[in-house]
PDB file of N, CA, C and O in Angstrom:
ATOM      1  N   UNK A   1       7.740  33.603 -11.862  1.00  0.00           N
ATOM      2  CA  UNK A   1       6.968  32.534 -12.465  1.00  0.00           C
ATOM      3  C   UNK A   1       7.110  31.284 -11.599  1.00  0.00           C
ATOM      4  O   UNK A   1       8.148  30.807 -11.141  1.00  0.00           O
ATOM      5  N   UNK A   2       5.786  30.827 -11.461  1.00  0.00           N
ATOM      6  CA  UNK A   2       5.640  29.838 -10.497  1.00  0.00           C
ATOM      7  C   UNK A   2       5.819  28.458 -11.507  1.00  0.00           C
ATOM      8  O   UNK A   2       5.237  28.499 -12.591  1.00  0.00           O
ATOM      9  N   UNK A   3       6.653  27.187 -11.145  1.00  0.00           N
ATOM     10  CA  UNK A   3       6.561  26.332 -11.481  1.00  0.00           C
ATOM     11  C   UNK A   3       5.268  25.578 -12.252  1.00  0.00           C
ATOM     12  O   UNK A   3       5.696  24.963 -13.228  1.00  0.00           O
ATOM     13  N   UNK A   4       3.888  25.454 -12.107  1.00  0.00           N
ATOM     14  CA  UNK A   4       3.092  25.050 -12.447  1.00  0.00           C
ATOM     15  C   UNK A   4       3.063  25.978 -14.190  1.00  0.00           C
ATOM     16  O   UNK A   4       2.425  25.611 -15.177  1.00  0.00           O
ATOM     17  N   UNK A   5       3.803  26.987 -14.097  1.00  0.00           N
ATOM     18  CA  UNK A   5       3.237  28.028 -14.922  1.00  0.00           C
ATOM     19  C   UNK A   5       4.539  27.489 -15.993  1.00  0.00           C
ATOM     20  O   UNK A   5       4.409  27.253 -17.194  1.00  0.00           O
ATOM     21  N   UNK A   6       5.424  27.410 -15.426  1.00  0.00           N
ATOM     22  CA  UNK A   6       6.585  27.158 -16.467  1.00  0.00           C
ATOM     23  C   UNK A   6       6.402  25.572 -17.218  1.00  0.00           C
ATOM     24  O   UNK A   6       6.815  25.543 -18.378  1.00  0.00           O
ATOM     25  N   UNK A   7       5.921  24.472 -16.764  1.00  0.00           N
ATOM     26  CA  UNK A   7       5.537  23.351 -17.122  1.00  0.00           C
ATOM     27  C   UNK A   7       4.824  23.676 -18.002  1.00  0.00           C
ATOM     28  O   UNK A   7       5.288  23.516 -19.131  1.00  0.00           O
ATOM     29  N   UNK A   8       3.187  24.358 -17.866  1.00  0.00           N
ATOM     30  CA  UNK A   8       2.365  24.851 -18.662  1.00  0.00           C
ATOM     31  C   UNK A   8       3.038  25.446 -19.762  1.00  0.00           C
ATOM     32  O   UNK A   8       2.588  25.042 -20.834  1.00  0.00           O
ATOM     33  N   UNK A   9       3.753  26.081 -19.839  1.00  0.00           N
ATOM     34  CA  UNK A   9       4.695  26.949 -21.497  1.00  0.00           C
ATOM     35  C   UNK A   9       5.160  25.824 -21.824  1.00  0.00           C
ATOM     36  O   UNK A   9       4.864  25.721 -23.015  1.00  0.00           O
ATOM     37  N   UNK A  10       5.807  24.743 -21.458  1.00  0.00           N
ATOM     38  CA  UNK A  10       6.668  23.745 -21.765  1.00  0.00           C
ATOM     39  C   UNK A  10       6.043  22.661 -22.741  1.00  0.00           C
ATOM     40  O   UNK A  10       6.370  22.139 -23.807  1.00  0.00           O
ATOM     41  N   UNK A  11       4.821  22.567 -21.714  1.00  0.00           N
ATOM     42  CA  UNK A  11       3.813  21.420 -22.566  1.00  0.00           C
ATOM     43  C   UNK A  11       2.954  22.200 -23.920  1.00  0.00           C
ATOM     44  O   UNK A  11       2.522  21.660 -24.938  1.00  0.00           O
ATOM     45  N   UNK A  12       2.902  23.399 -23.585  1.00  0.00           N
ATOM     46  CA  UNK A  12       1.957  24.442 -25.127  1.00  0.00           C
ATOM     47  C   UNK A  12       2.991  24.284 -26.219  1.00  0.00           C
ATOM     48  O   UNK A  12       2.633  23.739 -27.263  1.00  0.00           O
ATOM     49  N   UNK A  13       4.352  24.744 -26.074  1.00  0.00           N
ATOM     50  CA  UNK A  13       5.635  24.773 -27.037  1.00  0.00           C
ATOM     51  C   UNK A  13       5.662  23.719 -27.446  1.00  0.00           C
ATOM     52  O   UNK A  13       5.574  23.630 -28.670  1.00  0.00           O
ATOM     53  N   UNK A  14       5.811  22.261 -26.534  1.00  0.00           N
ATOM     54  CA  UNK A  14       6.247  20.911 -27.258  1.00  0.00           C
ATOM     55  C   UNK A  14       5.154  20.992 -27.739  1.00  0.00           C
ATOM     56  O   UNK A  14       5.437  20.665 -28.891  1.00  0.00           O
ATOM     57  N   UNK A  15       3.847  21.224 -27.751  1.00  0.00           N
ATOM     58  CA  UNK A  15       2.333  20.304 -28.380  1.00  0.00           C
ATOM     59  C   UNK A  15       2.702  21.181 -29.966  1.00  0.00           C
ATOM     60  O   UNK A  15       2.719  20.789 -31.133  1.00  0.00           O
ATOM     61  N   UNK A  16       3.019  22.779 -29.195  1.00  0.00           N
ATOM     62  CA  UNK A  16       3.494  23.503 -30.649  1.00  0.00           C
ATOM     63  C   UNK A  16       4.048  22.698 -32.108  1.00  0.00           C
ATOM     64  O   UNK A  16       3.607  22.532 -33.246  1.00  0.00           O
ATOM     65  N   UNK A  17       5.440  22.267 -31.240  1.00  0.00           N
ATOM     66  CA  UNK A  17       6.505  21.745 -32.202  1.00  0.00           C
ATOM     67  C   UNK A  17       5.853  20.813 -33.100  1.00  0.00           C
ATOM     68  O   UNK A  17       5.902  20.602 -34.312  1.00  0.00           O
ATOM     69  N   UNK A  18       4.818  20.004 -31.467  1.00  0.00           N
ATOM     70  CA  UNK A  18       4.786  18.883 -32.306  1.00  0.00           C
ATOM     71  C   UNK A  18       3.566  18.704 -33.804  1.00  0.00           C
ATOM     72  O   UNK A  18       3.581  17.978 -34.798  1.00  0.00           O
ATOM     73  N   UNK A  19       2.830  19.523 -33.417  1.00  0.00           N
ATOM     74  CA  UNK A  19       2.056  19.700 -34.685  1.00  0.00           C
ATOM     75  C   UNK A  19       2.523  20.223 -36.179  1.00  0.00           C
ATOM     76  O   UNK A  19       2.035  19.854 -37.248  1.00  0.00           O
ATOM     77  N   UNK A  20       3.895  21.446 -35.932  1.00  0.00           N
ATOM     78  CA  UNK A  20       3.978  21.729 -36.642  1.00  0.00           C
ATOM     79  C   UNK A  20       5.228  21.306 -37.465  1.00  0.00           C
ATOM     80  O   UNK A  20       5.464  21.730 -38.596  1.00  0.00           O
ATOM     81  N   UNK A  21       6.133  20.282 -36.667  1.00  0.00           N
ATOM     82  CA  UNK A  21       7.040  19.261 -37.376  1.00  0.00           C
ATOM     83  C   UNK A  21       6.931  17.768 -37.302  1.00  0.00           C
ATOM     84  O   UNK A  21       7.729  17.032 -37.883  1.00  0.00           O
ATOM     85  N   UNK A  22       5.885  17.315 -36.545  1.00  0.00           N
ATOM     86  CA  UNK A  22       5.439  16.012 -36.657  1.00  0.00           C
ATOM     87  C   UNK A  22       6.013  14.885 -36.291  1.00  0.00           C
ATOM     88  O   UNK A  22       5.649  13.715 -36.172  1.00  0.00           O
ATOM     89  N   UNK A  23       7.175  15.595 -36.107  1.00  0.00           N
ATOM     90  CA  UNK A  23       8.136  14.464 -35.149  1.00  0.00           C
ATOM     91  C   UNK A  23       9.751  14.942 -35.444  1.00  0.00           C
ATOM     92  O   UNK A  23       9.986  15.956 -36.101  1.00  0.00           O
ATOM     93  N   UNK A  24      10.702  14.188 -34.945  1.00  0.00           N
ATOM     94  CA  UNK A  24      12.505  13.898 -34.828  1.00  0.00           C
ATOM     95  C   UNK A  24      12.799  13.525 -35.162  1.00  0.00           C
ATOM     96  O   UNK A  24      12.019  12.587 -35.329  1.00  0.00           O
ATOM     97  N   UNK A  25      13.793  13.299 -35.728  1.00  0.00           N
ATOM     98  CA  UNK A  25      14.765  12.356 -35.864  1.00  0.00           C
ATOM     99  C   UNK A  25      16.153  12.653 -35.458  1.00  0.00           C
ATOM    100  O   UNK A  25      16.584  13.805 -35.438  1.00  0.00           O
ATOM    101  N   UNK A  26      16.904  11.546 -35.113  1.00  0.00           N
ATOM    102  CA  UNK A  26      17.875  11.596 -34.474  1.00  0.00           C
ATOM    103  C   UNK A  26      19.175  10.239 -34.603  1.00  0.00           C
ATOM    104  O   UNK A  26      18.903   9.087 -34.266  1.00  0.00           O
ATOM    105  N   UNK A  27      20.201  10.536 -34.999  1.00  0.00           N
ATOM    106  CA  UNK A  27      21.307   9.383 -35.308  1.00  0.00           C
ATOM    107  C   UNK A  27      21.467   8.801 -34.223  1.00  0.00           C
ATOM    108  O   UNK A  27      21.414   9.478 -33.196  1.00  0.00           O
ATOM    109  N   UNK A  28      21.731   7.251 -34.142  1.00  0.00           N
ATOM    110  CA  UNK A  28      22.546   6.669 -32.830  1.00  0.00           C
ATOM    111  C   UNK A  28      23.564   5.870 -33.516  1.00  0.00           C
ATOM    112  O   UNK A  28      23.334   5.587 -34.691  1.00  0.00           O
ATOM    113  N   UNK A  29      25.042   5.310 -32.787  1.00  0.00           N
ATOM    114  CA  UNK A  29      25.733   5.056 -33.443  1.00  0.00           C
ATOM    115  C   UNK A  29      25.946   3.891 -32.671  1.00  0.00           C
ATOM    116  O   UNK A  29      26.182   4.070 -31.476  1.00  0.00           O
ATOM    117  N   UNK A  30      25.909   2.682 -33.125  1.00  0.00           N
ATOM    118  CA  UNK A  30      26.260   1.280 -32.705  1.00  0.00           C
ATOM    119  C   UNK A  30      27.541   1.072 -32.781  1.00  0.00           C
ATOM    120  O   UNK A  30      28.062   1.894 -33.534  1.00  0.00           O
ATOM    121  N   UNK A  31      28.326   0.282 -32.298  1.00  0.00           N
ATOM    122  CA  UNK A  31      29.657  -0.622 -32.065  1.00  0.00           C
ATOM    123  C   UNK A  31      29.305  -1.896 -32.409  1.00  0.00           C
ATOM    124  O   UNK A  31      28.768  -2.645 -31.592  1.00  0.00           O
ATOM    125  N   UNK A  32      29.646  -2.349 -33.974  1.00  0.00           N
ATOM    126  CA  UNK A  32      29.873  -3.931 -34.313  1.00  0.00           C
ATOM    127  C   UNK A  32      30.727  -4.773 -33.827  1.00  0.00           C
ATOM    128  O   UNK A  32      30.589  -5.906 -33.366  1.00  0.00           O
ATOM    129  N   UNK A  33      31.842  -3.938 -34.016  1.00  0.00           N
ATOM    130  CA  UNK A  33      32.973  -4.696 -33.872  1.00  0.00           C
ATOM    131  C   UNK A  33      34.091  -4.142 -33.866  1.00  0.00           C
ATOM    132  O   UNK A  33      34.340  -3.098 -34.469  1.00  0.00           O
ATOM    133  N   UNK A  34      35.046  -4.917 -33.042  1.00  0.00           N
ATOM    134  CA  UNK A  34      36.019  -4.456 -32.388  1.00  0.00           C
ATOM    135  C   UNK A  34      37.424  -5.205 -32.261  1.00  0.00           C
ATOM    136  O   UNK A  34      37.731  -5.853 -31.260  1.00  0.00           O
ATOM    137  N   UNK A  35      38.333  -5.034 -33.501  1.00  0.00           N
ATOM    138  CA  UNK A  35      39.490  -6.096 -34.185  1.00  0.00           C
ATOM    139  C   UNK A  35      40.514  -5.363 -33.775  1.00  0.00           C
ATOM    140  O   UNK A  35      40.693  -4.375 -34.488  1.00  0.00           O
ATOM    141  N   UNK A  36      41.305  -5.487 -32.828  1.00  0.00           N
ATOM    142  CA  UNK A  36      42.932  -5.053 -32.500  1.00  0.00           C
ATOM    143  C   UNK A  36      42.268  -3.483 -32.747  1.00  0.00           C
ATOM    144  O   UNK A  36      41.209  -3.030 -32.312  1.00  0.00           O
ATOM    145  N   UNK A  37      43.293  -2.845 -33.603  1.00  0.00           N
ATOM    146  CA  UNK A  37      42.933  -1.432 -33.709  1.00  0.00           C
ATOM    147  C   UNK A  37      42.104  -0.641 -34.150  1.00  0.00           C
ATOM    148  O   UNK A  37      42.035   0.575 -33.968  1.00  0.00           O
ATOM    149  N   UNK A  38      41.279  -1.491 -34.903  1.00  0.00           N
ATOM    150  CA  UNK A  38      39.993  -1.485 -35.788  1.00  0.00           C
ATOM    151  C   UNK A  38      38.856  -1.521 -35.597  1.00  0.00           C
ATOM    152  O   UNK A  38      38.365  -2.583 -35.214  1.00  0.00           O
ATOM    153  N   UNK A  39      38.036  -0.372 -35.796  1.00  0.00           N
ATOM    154  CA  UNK A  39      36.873  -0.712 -34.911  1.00  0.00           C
ATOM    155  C   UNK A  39      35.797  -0.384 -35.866  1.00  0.00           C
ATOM    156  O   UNK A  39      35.702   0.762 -36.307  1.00  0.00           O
ATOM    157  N   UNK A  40      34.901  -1.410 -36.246  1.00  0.00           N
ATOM    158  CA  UNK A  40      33.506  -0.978 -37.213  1.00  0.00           C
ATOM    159  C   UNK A  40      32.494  -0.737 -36.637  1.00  0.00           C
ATOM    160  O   UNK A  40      31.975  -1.423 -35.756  1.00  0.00           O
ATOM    161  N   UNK A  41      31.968   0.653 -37.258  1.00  0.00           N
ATOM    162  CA  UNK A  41      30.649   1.522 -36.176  1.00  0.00           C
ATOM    163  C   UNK A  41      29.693   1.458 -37.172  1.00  0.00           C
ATOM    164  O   UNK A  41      30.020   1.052 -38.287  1.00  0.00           O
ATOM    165  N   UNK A  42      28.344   1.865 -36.889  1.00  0.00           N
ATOM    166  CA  UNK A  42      27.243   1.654 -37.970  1.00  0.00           C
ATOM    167  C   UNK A  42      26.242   3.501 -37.045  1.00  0.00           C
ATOM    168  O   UNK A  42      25.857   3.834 -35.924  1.00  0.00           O
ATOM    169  N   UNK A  43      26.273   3.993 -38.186  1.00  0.00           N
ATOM    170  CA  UNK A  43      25.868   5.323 -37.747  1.00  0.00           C
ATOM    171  C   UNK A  43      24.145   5.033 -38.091  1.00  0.00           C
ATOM    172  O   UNK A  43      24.042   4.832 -39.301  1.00  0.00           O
ATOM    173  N   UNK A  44      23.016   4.967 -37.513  1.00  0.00           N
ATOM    174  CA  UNK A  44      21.288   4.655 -37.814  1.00  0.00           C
ATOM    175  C   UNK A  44      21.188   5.849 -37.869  1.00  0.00           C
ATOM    176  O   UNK A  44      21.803   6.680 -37.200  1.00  0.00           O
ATOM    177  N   UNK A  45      20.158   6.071 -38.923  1.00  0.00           N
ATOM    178  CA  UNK A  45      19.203   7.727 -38.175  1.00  0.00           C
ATOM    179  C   UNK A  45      17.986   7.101 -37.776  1.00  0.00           C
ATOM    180  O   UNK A  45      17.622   6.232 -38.569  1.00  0.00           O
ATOM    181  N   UNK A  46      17.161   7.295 -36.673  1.00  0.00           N
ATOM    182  CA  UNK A  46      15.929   6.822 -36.291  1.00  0.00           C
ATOM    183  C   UNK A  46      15.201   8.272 -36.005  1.00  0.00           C
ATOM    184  O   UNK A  46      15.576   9.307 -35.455  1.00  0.00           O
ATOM    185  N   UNK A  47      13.812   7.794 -36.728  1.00  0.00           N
ATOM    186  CA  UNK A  47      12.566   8.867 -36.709  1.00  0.00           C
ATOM    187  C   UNK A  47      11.681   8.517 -35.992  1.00  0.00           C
ATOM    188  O   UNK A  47      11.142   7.421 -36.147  1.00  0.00           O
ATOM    189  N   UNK A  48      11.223   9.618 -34.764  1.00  0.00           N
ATOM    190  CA  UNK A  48       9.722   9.247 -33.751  1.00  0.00           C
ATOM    191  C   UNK A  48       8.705  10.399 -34.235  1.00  0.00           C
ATOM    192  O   UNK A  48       8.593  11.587 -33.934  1.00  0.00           O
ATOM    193  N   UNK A  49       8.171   9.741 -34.912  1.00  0.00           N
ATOM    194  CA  UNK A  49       6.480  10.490 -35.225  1.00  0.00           C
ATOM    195  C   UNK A  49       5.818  10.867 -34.261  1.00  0.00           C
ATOM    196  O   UNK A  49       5.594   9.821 -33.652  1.00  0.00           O
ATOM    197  N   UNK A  50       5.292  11.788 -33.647  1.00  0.00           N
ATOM    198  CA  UNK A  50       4.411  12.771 -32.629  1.00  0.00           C
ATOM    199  C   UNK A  50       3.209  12.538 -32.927  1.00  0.00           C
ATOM    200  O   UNK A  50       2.944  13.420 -33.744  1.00  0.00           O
ATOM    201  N   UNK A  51       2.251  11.870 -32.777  1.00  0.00           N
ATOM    202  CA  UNK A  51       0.807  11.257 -33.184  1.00  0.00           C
ATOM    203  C   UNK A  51       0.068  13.085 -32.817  1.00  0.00           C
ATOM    204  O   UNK A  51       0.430  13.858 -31.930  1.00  0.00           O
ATOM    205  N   UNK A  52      -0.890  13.265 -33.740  1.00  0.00           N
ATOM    206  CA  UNK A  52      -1.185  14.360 -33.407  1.00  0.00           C
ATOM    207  C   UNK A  52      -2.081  14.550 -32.327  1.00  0.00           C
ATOM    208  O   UNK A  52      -1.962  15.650 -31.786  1.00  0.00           O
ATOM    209  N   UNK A  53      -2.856  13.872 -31.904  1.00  0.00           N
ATOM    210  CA  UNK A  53      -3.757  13.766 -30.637  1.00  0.00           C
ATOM    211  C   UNK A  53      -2.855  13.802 -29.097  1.00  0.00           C
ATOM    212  O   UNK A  53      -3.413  13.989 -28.016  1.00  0.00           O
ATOM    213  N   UNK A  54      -1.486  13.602 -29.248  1.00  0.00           N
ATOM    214  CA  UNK A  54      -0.560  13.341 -28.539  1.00  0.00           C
ATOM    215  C   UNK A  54      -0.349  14.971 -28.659  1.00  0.00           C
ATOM    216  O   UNK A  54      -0.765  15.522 -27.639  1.00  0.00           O
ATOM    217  N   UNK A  55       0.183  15.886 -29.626  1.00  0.00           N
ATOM    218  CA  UNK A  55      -0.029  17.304 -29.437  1.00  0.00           C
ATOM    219  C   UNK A  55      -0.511  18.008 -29.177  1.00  0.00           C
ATOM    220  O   UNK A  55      -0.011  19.033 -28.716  1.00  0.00           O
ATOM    221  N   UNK A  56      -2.053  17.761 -29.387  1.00  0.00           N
ATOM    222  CA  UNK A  56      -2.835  18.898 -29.022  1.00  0.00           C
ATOM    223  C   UNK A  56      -3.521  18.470 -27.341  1.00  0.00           C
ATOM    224  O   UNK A  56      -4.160  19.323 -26.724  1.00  0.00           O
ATOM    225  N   UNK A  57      -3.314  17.265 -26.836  1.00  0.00           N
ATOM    226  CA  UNK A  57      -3.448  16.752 -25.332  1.00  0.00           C
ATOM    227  C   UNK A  57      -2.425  18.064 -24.607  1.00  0.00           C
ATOM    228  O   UNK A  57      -2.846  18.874 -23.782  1.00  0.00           O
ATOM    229  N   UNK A  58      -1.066  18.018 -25.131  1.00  0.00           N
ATOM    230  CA  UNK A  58      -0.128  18.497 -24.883  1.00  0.00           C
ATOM    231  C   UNK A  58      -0.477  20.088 -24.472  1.00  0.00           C
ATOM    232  O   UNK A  58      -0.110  20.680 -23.457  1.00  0.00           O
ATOM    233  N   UNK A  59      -1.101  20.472 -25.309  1.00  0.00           N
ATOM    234  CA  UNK A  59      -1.084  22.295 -25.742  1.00  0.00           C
ATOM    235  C   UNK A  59      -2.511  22.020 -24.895  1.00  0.00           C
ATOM    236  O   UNK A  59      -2.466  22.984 -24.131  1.00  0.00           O
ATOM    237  N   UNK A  60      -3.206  21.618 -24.704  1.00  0.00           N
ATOM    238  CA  UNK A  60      -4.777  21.877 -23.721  1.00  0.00           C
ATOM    239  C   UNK A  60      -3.836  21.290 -22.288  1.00  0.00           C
ATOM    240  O   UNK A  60      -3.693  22.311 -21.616  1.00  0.00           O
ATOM    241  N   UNK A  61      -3.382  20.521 -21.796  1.00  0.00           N
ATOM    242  CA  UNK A  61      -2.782  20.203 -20.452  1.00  0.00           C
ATOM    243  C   UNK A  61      -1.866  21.589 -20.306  1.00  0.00           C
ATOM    244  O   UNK A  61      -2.216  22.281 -19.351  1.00  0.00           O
ATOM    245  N   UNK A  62      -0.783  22.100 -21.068  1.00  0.00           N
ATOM    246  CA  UNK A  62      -0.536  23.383 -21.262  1.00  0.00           C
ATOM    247  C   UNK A  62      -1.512  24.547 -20.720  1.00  0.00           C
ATOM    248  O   UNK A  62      -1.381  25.390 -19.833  1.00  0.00           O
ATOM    249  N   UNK A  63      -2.214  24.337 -21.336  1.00  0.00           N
ATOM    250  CA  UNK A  63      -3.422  25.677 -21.086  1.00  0.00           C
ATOM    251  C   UNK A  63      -3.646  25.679 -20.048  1.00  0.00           C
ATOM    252  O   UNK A  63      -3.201  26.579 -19.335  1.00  0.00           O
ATOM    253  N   UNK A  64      -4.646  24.392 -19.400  1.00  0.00           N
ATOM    254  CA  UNK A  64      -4.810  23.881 -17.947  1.00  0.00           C
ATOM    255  C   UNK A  64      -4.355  24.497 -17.178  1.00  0.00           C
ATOM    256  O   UNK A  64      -4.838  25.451 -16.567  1.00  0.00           O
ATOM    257  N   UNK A  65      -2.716  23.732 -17.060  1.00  0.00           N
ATOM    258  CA  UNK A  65      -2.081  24.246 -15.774  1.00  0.00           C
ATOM    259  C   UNK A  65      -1.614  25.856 -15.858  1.00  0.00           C
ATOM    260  O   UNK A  65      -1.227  26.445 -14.849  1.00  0.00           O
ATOM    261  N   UNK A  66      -1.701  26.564 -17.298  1.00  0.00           N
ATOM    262  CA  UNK A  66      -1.530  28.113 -17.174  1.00  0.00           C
ATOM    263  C   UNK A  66      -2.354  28.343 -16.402  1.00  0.00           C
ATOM    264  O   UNK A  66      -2.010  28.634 -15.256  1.00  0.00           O
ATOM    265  N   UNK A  67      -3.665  28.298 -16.739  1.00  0.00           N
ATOM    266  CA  UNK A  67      -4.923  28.514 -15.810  1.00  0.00           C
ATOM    267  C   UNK A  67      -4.715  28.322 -14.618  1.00  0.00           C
ATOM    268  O   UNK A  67      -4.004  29.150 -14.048  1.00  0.00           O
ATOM    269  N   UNK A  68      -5.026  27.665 -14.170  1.00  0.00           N
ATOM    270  CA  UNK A  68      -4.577  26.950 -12.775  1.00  0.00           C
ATOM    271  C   UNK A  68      -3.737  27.945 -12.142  1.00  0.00           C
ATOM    272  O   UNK A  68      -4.252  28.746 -11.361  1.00  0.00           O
ATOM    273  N   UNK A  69      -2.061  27.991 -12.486  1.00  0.00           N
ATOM    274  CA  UNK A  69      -1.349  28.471 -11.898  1.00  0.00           C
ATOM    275  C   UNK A  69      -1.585  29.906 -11.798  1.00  0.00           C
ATOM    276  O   UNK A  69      -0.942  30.493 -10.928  1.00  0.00           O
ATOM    277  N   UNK A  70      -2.544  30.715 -12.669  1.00  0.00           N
ATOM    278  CA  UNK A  70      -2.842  32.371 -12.871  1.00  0.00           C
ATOM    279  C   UNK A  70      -3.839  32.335 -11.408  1.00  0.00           C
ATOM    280  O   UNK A  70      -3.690  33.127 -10.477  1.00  0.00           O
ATOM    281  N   UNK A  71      -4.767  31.342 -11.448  1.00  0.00           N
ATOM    282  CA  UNK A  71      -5.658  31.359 -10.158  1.00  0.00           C
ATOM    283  C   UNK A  71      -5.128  31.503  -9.305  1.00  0.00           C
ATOM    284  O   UNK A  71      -5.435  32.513  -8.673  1.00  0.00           O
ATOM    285  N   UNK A  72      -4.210  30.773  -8.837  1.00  0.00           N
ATOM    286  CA  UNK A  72      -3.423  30.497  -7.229  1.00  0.00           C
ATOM    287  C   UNK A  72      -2.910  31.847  -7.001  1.00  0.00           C
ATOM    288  O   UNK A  72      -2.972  32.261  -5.844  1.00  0.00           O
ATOM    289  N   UNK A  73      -2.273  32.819  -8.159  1.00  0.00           N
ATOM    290  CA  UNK A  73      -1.541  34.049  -7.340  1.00  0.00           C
ATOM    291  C   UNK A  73      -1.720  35.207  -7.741  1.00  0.00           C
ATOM    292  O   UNK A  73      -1.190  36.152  -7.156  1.00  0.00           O
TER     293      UNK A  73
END
């Protein structure tokens, strides 16, 4: 498998995901503060929504370069 071809699966799967879970979420953990031995952390969860036009760009650029790359060999 030629590179062009493996990108192409990459971008069909994410456009996949992204239609069919709509987005992530994911914790980050801040450092407030920081007293002698004591240290106060603040755990966020932050969510990124996948706009759906943003997915299915994804899964047709996907297709594309499958195409593409089936031509060349």
């Amino acid at each position: 498998m030629n590179t062009t071809k493996i990108i192409g699966a990459v971008l069909i799967v994410g456009g996949i995901l992204g239609l069919v879970y709509g987005g992530f979420s994911f914790t980050k953990e801040t450092h407030q503060a920081k007293l002698g031995p004591i240290e106060l952390s603040v755990t966020e969860k932050e969510t990124v929504n996948v706009p759906l036009w943003a997915s299915i760009i994804s899964i047709a650029a996907g297709a594309g370069l499958l195409l593409a790359g089936s031509k060349k060999g």
